[in-house]
Every structure is written in C-alpha cells, then in structure tokens.
Phi, psi and omega in degrees: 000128166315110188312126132316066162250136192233118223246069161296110184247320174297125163085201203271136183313107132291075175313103175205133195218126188088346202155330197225160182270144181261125183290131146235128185252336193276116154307301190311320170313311191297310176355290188298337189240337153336282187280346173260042188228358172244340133335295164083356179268162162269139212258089159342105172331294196298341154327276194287345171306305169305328198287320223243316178235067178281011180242354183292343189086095188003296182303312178305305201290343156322293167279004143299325161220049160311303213296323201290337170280320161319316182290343193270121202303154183315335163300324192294298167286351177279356177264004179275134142290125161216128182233180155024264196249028180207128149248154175210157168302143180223134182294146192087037203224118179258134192226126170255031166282323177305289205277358154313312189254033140308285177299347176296342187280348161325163159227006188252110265267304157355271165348295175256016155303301192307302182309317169329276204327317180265032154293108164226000139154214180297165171276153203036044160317134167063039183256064182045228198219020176268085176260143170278134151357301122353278193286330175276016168245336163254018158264329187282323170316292198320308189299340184248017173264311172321297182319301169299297172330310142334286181302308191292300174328302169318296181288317166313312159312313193309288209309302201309268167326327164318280199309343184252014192088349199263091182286323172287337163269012141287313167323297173322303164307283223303284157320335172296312185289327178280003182257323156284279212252050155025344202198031186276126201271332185303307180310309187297311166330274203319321208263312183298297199305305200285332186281322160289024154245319176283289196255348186108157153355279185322294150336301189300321186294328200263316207287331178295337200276338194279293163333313167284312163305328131354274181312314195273356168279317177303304169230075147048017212246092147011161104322149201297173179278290148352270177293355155282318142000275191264030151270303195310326157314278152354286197280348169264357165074065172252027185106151164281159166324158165331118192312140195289123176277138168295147190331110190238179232236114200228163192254136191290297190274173186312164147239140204228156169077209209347093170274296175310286211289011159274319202294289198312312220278260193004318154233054145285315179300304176314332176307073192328331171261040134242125200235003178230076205265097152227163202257146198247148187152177219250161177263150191089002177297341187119016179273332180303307173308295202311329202270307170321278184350287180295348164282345184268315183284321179270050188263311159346297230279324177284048218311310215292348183127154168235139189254128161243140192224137173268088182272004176296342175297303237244138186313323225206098200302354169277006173252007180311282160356292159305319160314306178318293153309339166282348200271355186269347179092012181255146181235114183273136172301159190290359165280333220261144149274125162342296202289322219279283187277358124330295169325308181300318178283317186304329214301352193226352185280158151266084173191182210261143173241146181240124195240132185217127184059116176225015198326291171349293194284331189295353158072183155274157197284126151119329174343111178282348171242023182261186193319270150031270194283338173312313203294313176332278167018247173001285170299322197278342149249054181218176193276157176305317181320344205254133168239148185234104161269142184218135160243123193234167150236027175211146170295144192272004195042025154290191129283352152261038186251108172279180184191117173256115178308121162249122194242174188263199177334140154301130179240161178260166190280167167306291219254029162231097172280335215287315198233006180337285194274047167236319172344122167293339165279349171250354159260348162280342171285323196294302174347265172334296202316305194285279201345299169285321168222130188287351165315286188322125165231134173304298185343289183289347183272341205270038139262340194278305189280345158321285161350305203292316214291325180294316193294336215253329196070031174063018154311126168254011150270353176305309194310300202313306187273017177292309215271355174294349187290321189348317188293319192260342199225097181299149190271021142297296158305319168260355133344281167334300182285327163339290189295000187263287148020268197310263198338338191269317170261003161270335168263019155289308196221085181289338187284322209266156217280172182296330185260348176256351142316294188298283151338321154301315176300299195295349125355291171283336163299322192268353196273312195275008169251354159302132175300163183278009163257319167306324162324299203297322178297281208275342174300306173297327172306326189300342179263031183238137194251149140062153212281167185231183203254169174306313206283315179326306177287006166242336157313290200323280191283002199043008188277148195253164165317313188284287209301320173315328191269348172288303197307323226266320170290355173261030138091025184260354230202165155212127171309094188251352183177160181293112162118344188228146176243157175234165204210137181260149208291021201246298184284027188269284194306264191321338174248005159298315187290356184275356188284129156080155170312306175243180184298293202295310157307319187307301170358288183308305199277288187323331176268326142324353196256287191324340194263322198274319142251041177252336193255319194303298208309300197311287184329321191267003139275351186278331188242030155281330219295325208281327136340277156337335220228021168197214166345290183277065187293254190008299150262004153288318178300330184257340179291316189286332166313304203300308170298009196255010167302292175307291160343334189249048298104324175272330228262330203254304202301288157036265188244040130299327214232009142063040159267094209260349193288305186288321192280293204290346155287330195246349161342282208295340164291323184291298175320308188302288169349275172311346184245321168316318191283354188051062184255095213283313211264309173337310168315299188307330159302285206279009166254345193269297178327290179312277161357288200287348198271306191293289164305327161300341179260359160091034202254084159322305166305326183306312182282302193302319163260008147325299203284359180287286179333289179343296164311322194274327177274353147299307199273328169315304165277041166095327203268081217287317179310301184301312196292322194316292151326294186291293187316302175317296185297352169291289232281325151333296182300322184297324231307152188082313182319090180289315202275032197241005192296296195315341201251333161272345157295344212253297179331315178298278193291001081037269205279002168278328190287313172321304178298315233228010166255341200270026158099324165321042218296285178351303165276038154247324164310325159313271177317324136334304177290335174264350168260330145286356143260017151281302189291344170258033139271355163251029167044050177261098201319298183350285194296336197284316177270003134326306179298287208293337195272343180279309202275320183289335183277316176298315178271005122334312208246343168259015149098345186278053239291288203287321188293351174292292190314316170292324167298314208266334165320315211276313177340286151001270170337288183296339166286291172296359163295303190282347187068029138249149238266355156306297162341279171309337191263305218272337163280353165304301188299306179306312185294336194285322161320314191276316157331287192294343175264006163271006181087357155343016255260350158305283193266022134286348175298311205298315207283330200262321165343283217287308186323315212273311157292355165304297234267351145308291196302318187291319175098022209246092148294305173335299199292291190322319180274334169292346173259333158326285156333291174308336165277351159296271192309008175257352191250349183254341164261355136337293179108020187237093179276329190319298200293324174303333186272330158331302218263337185293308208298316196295326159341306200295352197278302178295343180267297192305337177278317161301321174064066175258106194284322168304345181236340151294282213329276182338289165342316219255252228290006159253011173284321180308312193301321169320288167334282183320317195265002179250002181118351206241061174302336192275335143342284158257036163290316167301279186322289185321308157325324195282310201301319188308298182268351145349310184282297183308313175295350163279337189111354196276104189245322184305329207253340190264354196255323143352279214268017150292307179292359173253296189292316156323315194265344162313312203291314196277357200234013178217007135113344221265080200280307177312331187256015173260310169283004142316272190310320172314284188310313208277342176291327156314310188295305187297264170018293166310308190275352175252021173037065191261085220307320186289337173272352151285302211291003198251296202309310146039265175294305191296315159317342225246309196285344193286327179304264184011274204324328200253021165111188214261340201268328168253029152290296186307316184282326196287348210274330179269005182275341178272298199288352175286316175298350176255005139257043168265159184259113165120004181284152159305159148299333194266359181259299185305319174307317174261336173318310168332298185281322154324297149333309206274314188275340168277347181315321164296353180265358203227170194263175195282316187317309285210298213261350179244035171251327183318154160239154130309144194217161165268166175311281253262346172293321161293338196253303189291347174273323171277328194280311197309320201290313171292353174272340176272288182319000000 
C-alpha cells in the first residue's frame, strides 16, 4: 500500500506519513523538498543547487545537495524521482497549501472554514534567516501570494457568515485576521460597515481610530483615502456605509483581454430596458470568465448584491427554482414555492443574478413550466432594477431577452510577430504554457505559438488544453497538428461550423496523445455530471490518483476542492462518445460506467445514513450536497430499471437530505418514481414505504387531505404486518401530525399514541422521539399541558441519546412550548434558546426564525409586549427568506397584538391586515381567525365599533366550525369589553363573562390573563353579593350569549 504523505507547510513545516510526525533536523532539506513538492515540476539539479546554496560555488552546492536528499526522511524521499540531473514530485503526496487554496476559491461557507483552519500562518514560518537570495525572493512572492489567498478567505467567511446571521462567529473571524494582520484594510472596512449598520456611527467612528493606529504602527502611513472617505461620511451623519454584498463567486484564474466586449456588454447593462442580458457562444469560448469578470465590475452598479448561480450540475428546469433560491441564500419552506419567495426577496433589490451555462435546461419555447418561462417570472414579478445575466449556447427566445455573441480571444495574424505578445490569445497561451513547464519561454516560441493562437481562433479552452503539451511537444507541432486535426474533421462534417471544427481538433489531439489507461479513466469520468470525489472517481472509472493527477496537468480535469475534480463539459461529452469502435460496443461499455455509478451513488447513500442519524447531521449533509448532482442522476436510473432493493437502502438518507433542504417538490417526484418503481418490480412492501414518504411530502406541501390519505393507505396495507412495526410507527406519526395540522386533535393524539407503542417495542430511540414529540403537541393544545410536557421530556431524551442535532433542536423547541403554556416561562426561554443555537449552527432559516418567533411569545406571555414585539420583528426577516406563509401570516398578527397592548392600534392595522389576508388565502384559519379578533380589538381602541363587531361575528363563526376553543373564549373577552363600552347597565354581564371564562378549563394564559384583568378591573363596581353571584358557565353558553349581544349592537 502507498506510504500516506503530508507536507504541513503553512505555519511552522511539518512532515507526516501514517500518522505521525517525521524528524528532519537539515533545514535545507525541508526547504528542498518544500519547494520542490510546491512547484510541482521536475527541478534541474544545478537548479536547485543554486537556489538553496547560491554564494557557495556550483560544485560545493551541489554536494550539499547530495547531503540534503540524504538527510530527508525516508517518506519523503520515497516520494521524490530523484535522478542524475533532476529531482521531481511523484503523485499522491497532500500537501496543504494545495488544498488550501482549493478551498479559498470556494464560496461555500464549509469550505471556507476548512481554509481558515489550515492557514496557520505564513508559509515556513520561522525558518531562521540563512537564506539564498533566490530562495529568499521566491518565498516572499510565495508567502505573499498565500497571505492575500488567505485574507480574501478570511473576509468571505466573515461576509459569508454575516449574511446568514451567524454575526457573532463572523466576528470571530473577523478578529481572528486581525490578530495576523493587524492593519489589514478590507477587514477593517468590513467591521466599519457592519458596526454602522448595526450599532451606529459612533461605533464605527471608534473602530477607525483602532484601524488607523494599526495602519501607522504597521506600515508608518495615513489611512487610505478610502477609509477616510468613509470616516468622513460616517462624522456627517451621512448614513451608514455601504450595505455588505452578498457572497459572490470570484474567478480562480487571470483574465485576459476583452476590453471592447466588457465596455459593450457594460453598457448593455447599464441600458434601463435591459434586463435579460445573454452572452452567447460555443462552449470553451469563455463565457463563464467573461460573465464573472463583468459581475466583479458592475458589482457597484448593484447595492443589493450579485447572485451566481451555476447550472451545469443541474438535470432537470424544476430544480432551478430551488437552485436560485439557495444560490440567493434562502431557504423556501417546504410550503412555500421556490420561485414565489425568490420573486420576493428580489422584488424591491437592486441587484445582478448571473445564470451560467443554461443551454440544458432550455426545452422547448412556450413550455409554461420550462426554464424559460421561470425567468419570465422572475422579471415579470420583480423590480426594473433586478437584471439578468446568462450564458448559453443557445437563446432562451424570450422577449425580453438581448443577446451577444462571443466569439475567442483576440489573436494576431502569422505574419504579424512584431506586436504579437500584447495579443490577449498569446498571453493566456503563455501563461497556461509557464504552468506547465517553467521552462517554456514565449520569446523563443512566439512565431509557433501565433500559429497555435490562429489555428485554435483564440478559443481558450483549446489554448489551455494546446499548452499544457508544452513540456513534451515542441509548438511548432502542434500548430501542425492542430491544422491537420481540423482539416480532418472538416471534410468529415462539411456542415459543422469552423470553431467547432478547431475545437474539436484539439480535443481530439489530447485524446489521441493520451495513454491507453488515462482514456479509459476520462472516457469513464464522462459518466459523472458536475464535480465528483476521488473514491468516485475510481469506483466509476477506475481512474486512480496519480491518473486523475496526470488528466488535471493536460488540462482535461480541473481541481476544484481539496479531494474533487470537475471535467469541462466540451471533453465531458467527446470523451463519453470515445466507448468502443461501434454504436452497439460504445452502447455496451457505457452501460457498465452507468451500472457502476448508479450502485457507487446508492451506496454511498446508504451508508451516509449513519451520519445523518447522529452528530456529524451536518457534514453528512454538505457531503451529500456535494454528490448530489450524480445522485439524483442514480436516484431517476434507480428507478427507471425498478431497482427497489438499491432504493429502498438509500431511501431513507435521500428523503432526510430532501426534507432538511425543504427540497419539497423533488422530494415528492422522487417518492412518487420510487412508488411506481415498486409496483413494477411487484415489491409491496417496497411500495408501502414509497407511499409513506409521499404521504410525509404531501403535507410538506400544504396538501394535508393528499397526506391524509396516502398515509391510510400505507398504514392499510400494513395492517396486521408484525415485521411491519418500524414502518408503520413512521406512518402513525405521519399521519399524527397531519391530523394536528388540519385542526384534528383528539385523532392526531391517538395516532400518536400508536407509533409510539410500536416504536418502543422495537426499541427505536428515532421513532420514539417522533412519537412523542407529535403526540406531546397535541396534547399540549388539548389542554392537557403537564402530561404533553412529560411526552416532549421523553423526546428530548431520547434525541439526545443520539445527537442529532436537528432532532434535539426540534425536541427542545416542542418541550419549551409546552413549558410556556404552563407558564414555565424560564425554562421555555431556556428550551427556545438551546433549539434556536443548534439550528444557527445548522444554517436551518426557517427554524431560527421559528425559534425567534417562539421567544416572542414567552415574552407576550409574560406580559412584556415591548420585548415581544422586538423578538417578532427580528423573526420576521427570516420567515420571510423561507417565505413560510403560515408563520409570517402568525408573525403579522402577533406583531399587531403587541402593538394594540403596548398602545399603538393604529400601527397594527397593517401588519395586521396582512396577516388576515395571507392566513384566509391560504386556508390557515387559527392565525386568521387571531387575527380578527386582534383587529376587534385594534378597531375598539381607535373608537371604530362596527368593524371591531365585524370581526368579532365573523371569529364566532370560524371559531364555532373549527371547534376552536381558544378563539371563542378570546372573542368572549373582547366582547366583554365592547359592553364596558355601552355603560353601567352592561357592566355587570361583562364582569360574568369575564370571570367564567377565567374558570374555563384549556383557555391560554394570555386568555386566562385578560380575563382576569378584566375581571379585576370591574370588580370594585360591584358589591361582594353581586360578585359571589358570577358562576361558573361552559363556552358555548359565553358564546351563544355574546354573538346575541353583537347582533343587538
């Protein structure tokens, strides 16, 4: 087995191969095998010699450094070629500089976690100060190449974090960059920005004074011109700083050229009737850089921010919508449409969406549910400010859509050498070329290399992959071979346009200079979409580590994370079409790559399951993110070919996935495939937890009547079934839940009651705390308080036997309810807490804003509305990015109740309003029926008695037909107050009306509460005979007695 070696080089240089650190004591040595394992080339001996003992004289240095590949350890050196005239890198050596600045090129907040972490300072730190001249001029490049890689990681996590809410671990970064560079000006910005948006001027103004002494201890200096700016603002009280942009996609490599087509596509944009901006063009011309470039430059023009989103993963235009939105930082709840809260959030911003590579998804014209008509949406319900850049290689036909043609690099003609190398096609060739070999000097190549940049037309990926040849293939040949190529396939294909000829040669040039084991390897990577893991790439493809690392130097492969490759979709395509001689071989051998990731993907959900299911939730979860273009790719072959056996193992990780992600309409496709998959291989059971899922992905989407159903019908089929327990426990609480949304309690309580003694006879912590945390909300809300509160203990429990931590946040949160309605109100605070940091760490906006929400209401049953309305309003930001209509609807109107009880009716007429109609257009009636009864009482405190008994009548009906007990005995109370109002003669009924609803059994506290203070306040009017004359009464005798009294007003 190949010796496990690791190069810690950042911070002080580290050697470790099994496990353990490896003794070098010869500085020069680490040196020695530092750079040339960070080159990545093979190293000339008097090269290095030079480098490492440059004032000593060739021959000494030389045998220094025979001594010094001695002194190095034996992992080390096993990992070295060392010949003659060379030492070089041999593949399979994690070096972490490598994988550092993979992840700094990330945007993903993981990621770039990871890079922070392995930063630990400079590189080779503290390796004293006997430097060669040489070697001391290219470490300080190095070290300060690193640094900057470095800082922009640091502020994109902060930014990253910011933008999610997590502020205080952005700090945390944030302080962290500033303890190395004390006088880093981006950072500092960044803190001025966050602190003048947040705490004020005043903050911000003291964070400059700290910037500036920095700067003038660090380099002896002023502050920038910039940041004096924007102190000067700042001390005029001209606003805060700029608004923070949301995360954006910055490009790993240079960009060369196009200077005309930036100016142009710049005031395309700029052009107010344009808002479906796309750039058009062949794949490898180069669009993607270009659509960056220009998204960095019009990032000004955009306060609100630029969104980019990448669509080359994706299969299938009904996940656009969920892409977009996640690529926006939103998470739509599983009620919610995708598209519906993009629109929202976009709807009033100034800012740029970047849709990059969307040729795929574009369908047929006119589609009402294809790409196409999404974008349509998009404009037709957003503001003019919101633009759309897109790169295709085909037009989306819309009408509102321009489009500019791209074409490649500019190049110079053959016989113009003279001024060549200002050509943007002969320095993006030059480049790539010194990548590959440090060798390569244009001076001498640059009539050859013209040649190439003509035969190619300044295509850069042809260039990228001409020049990775460099090392082996003088570039006079391959100019020649280029033109032969082309030619070869032009009189293949007289139809096909000239750049796709050219492009094609060189493609094929890289294909036919490949060993026949590197073929067989990128012909199989063809059947992996979008990037894939090492182990992938060797289950699919058989391709091994060294052969991954060989394609990614011809430039076939790109590195995309530590540990992952990307294939660009032009050699994707041409070298899937390379299996076999003929149609019927290619056939063959392509459905053997296919069988082989379709059995990797399934597996590698099945045996995520154990992840998900405990601690690490989390990075199981971004692991499966990461597959999951190829997954949902195994997930469709699956069960097309009614393999129920590979599903029904990965089912239950896949489902988990889909529902953390609220990928709601997917979920539901991809449990209906599985159904149908099940009945064709004639597998019952199989089919029996298909329709569970289904049924559980129904009620995500609202359709609760739909969930109802298909869960009866599992739970039919089981009926009897011993070895059938886990599944119908899943069912049971399913269909409890269900039942406790449509208002059903009594039967959601049952049904509770029945999956929790199936799970514990089989003694499944999962299920148990399911059962109980389903079963405890119902019997919460049916009055029965402490015993709901001993069920949701046990949840708890049992969810923290497993740690996972999604679990444990959602029994926190159901027991701190059940707290608060006993009044509990420390520790439902303590419960809405501990939920509300899991699921911050989880990144789970819905729940953050649901826990939010929940402290509002410990705080409205307090009796403190100030803070409550505080804690609604900071909710509502977050609800709103879930865009969960049923919990803004809620939001809204206790933001009104607040409002009314801290004085402010007039306030809460809006909020309130909103919330009535949302909840009535949804279908939501407890929040709509609320919040009538909050507008009565707005309506009754601003003089207004007819629309306060307007409301009032219509929560007596709805109230009445959902047997909703708390929202009569609350409408009751308001009646009760409208009598106060009518004199001395309808004092005495309101005062029993008040006090029988504060002995009912099952009322709130905030209901039971004002009854009280009503009760309380009338009391003194009346004689004690008078007051020990009140009864007791049952609702509906207080309810047929008040509706009378508002129809006589």
């Amino acid at each position: 087995m190949e010796t496990s070696l690791k190069l810690r080089l950042l911070g002080r240089p580290v050697f470790e191969a099994e496990g353990r650190e490896l003794a070098c004591n010869a500085q020069k040595a680490v040196w020695l095998a530092a750079y040339v394992f960070l080159t990545k080339v093979a190293q000339p001996r008097p090269r290095l010699a030079a480098l490492l003992w440059g004032g000593a004289g060739q021959r000494h240095a030389l045998g220094s450094l025979r001594v010094a590949l001695t002194k190095l350890p034996a992992p080390v050196l096993k990992h070295l070629s060392v010949t003659r005239d060379t030492v070089a890198p041999t593949p399979g050596v994690d070096v972490d500089v490598e994988t550092f600045t993979a992840l700094a090129s990330s945007d993903e907040v993981e990621s770039l976690r990871s890079a922070v972490a392995l930063y630990r300072g400079d590189l080779l730190q503290d390796i004293g100060q006997d430097l060669a001249p040489e070697f001391a001029d290219w470490l300080f490049a190095e070290r300060n190449r690193l640094r900057t890689i470095a800082a922009d990681a640091h502020v994109k996590l902060a930014r990253r974090l910011h933008s999610l809410g997590e502020r205080d671990r952005a700090r945390e970064v944030a302080d962290a960059w500033l303890r190395l560079d004390p006088a880093n000006e981006a950072m500092h910005r960044l803190l001025m920005t966050w602190l003048s948006q947040g705490a004020g001027g005043d903050q911000a103004l003291a964070h400059y004074e700290v910037y500036r002494r920095a700067r003038a201890v660090a380099h002896g200096a002023a502050p920038s011109e910039e940041m004096s700016s924007l102190a000067e603002r700042l001390r005029q009280g001209a606003g805060a700083a700029p608004r923070e942009m949301p995360p954006r996609i910055g490009a790993a490599t240079s960009f060369f050229g196009r200077t005309d087509e930036l100016a142009e596509l710049r005031g395309l944009l700029a052009d107010p009737t344009c808002r479906l901006l796309t750039l058009l063009g062949m794949g490898g011309v180069g669009k993607t850089r270009l659509s960056m470039a220009l998204a960095e430059m019009e990032g000004p023009a955009f306060p609100d921010g630029t969104y980019v989103v990448g669509l080359d993963d994706l299969q299938d235009p009904r996940l656009f919508a969920q892409t977009l939105a996640r690529a926006c930082g939103l998470q739509p709840a599983a009620s919610a449409s995708p598209l519906s809260t993009v629109c929202g959030f976009l709807r009033e911003r100034n800012a740029l969406v970047v849709l990059d590579n969307l040729e795929h998804l574009v369908g047929e014209p006119g589609d009402p549910h294809g790409l196409a008509a999404q974008i349509a949406t998009l404009l037709r319900e957003t503001g003019s400010q919101l633009k759309v850049l897109a790169t295709s290689r085909e037009t989306l036909h819309l009408q509102e859509e321009w489009s500019y043609e791209l074409s490649g690099l500019a190049y110079p003609a053959s016989d113009a050498v003279d001024d060549a190398q200002n050509y943007p096609a002969v320095q993006f060739f030059a480049q790539r070329a010194r990548q590959a070999y440090v060798g390569f000097s244009l001076a001498a190549e640059l009539p050859n290399v013209v040649k190439v940049c003509e035969a190619l037309e300044g295509l850069p990926l042809g260039l990228e992959l001409a020049a990775s040849w460099v090392r082996n293939v003088p570039c006079a040949e391959i100019a020649s071979s280029l033109r032969e190529r082309a030619q070869e396939l032009r009189s293949r294909h007289v139809n096909r346009a000239a750049r796709h000829q050219t492009l094609g040669a060189v493609v094929a040039y890289s294909w036919e200079r490949l060993p026949a084991e590197q073929r067989e390897a990128l012909s199989g990577l063809g059947a992996l979409h979008g990037s894939f893991s090492r182990e992938a790439a060797e289950h699919v493809a058989q391709a091994s580590l060294r052969t991954l690392t060989a394609l990614t130097e011809k430039s076939l492969l790109s590195r995309v994370s530590a540990g992952r490759w990307h294939q660009h979709e032009v050699v994707r395509q041409y070298a899937w079409d390379q299996h076999g001689t003929t149609a019927k071989a290619r056939a063959v051998r392509q459905a053997s790559v296919l069988k082989r990731r379709d059995s990797f993907y399934l597996e590698f959900l099945r045996n995520a399951q154990a992840r998900l299911d405990g601690p690490e939730e989390s990075e199981g979860l971004a692991e499966i993110e990461a597959e999951s273009a190829n997954i949902r790719r195994a997930w469709e072959s699956g069960a097309a070919s009614a393999s129920v056996g590979a599903l029904d193992a990965a089912a239950p990780t896949w489902f988990d996935f889909l529902e953390c992600r609220t990928y709601t309409a997917e979920g539901l496709r991809a449990a209906e495939a599985w159904l149908d998959a099940a009945h064709r291989a004639g597998d019952g059971a199989s089919a029996t937890r298909a329709m569970i899922r289904r049924g559980v992905f129904l009620r995500f989407s609202g359709d609760n009547p739909g969930s109802l159903a298909a869960l009866d019908e599992a739970l039919a089929a089981m009926e009897g079934l011993d070895d059938a327990k886990p599944d119908r426990s899943q069912a049971h609480a399913g269909k409890s839940f269900t039942l406790f949304l449509m208002g059903r309690l009594e039967e959601a309580e049952r049904s509770g009651a029945e999956s929790l003694a199936l799970a514990e006879a089989i003694g499944d912590k999962a299920l148990i705390a399911s059962a109980c945390r389903v079963r405890g909300l119902a019997l919460v809300q049916l009055g029965r308080r402490e015993e709901g509160r001993d069920i949701e203990r046990r949840s708890l429990e049992a969810a923290t036997s497993l740690g996972k931590p999604s679990m444990v946040a959602a029994a926190h949160n159901n027991l701190a309810l059940a707290e608060n309605h006993l009044g509990n109100y420390a520790s439902a605070e303590a419960g809405y807490e501990s939920a509300l940091d899991l699921w911050r760490l989880a990144g789970n906006t819905l729940n953050v804003g649901r826990a939010m929400h929940n402290l509002g209401a410990v705080a409205t049953r307090k009796g403190d509305y100030a803070q409550a309305l505080d804690r609604y309003q900071a909710a509502l930001e977050h609800l709103r990015r879930a865009g969960d209509r049923n919990l803004i609807a809620l939001n809204l109107m206790s933001q009104g109740d607040a409002m009314v009880r801290i004085g402010r009716p007039r306030d809460a007429m809006a909020p309130l309003e909103q919330a009535l109609m949302m909840a009535e257009h949804d279908g939501n009636m407890l929040p709509a029926l609320d919040a009538r009864i909050v507008l009565a009482q707005a309506a009754l405190a601003l003089g207004d008695r007819p629309s306060a008994t307007y409301h009032l009548v219509a929560a007596f009906e709805g109230g009445k037909r959902h047997h909703f007990t708390n929202v009569l005995a609350d409408a009751v109370i308001v009646a009760a107050r409208m009598l106060v109002e009518l004199g001395p003669p309808e004092r005495e009924r309101a005062f029993g009306w008040a006090h029988a609803v504060a002995q009912l059994p099952g009322v709130s506290v905030t209901v039971r509460r004002d009854a009280l203070a009503l009760e309380a306040e009338l009391s003194p009017a009346f004689s004690a005979a008078v007051r020990a004359a009140a009864k007791k009464r049952d609702l509906s005798e207080l309810v047929t007695e008040a509706r009378g009294a508002l129809a006589e007003a």
